[in-house]
N, C-alpha and C positions, 0 to 999 in steps of 0.2 A: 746202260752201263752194266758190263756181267757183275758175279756176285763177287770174283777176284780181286776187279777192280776198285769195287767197294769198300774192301775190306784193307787195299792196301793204301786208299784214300782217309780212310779213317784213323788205319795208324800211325802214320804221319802225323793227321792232326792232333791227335793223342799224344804223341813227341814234339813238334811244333810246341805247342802251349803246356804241357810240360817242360822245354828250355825257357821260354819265355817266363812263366810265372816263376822256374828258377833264377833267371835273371833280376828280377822284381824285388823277392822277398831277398835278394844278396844286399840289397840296397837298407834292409832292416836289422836292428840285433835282436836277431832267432835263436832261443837256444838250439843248440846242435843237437839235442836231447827230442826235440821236437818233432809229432809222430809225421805229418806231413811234410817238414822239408826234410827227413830220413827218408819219404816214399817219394820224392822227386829226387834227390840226388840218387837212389837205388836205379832210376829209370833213365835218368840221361848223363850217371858216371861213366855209365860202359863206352859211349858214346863221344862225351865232350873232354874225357881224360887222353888218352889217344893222340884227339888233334890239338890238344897244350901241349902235349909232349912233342910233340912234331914243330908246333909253333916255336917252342925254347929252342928248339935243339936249331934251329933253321937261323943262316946268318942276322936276320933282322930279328930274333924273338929274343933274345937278353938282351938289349933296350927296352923291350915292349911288355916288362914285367910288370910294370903294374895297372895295366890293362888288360884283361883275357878275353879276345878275340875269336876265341875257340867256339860261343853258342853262336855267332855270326858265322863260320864258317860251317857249324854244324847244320843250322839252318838252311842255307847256300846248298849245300852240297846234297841236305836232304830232299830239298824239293829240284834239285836236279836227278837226283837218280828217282826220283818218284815221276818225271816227267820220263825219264826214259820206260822207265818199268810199262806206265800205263800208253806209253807208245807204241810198246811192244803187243800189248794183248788186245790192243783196237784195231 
């Protein structure tokens, strides 16, 4: 595997389990003060903010508010263009 390919596998997984363990600790009461889920939301807001907003704004996402579906489709989508990416340079 080149050294490209490597690196574009790694950050994935670095964002993968970065949404994931944000999904996680959602489920605990964190202060919002707190220095680790202030450095997981800095790293997958840019990211999972976007497709909520797409989600709301979409016929079926004002029913779907109190569910946010958005790390599911960020995940989805991440490891689809990470499979095109590393299809590309093999």
């Amino acid at each position: 595997m080149s050294i490209a390919a490597e690196v574009i596998v790694n950050f994935v997984n670095i964002l993968y389990y970065a949404i994931l363990i944000r999904c996680i600790l959602s489920w605990f009461p964190i202060d919002n003060n707190n220095p680790i889920k202030k450095f997981l939301y800095s790293i997958t807001e840019p990211i999972l903010g976007p497709i909520r907003n797409m989600v709301y704004r979409s016929p079926i996402g004002g029913s779907m508010r109190m569910l946010d579906f958005s790390p599911v489709i960020a995940l989805l989508l991440i490891s689809g263009i990470e499979q095109i990416v590393l299809g590309m340079l093999r």
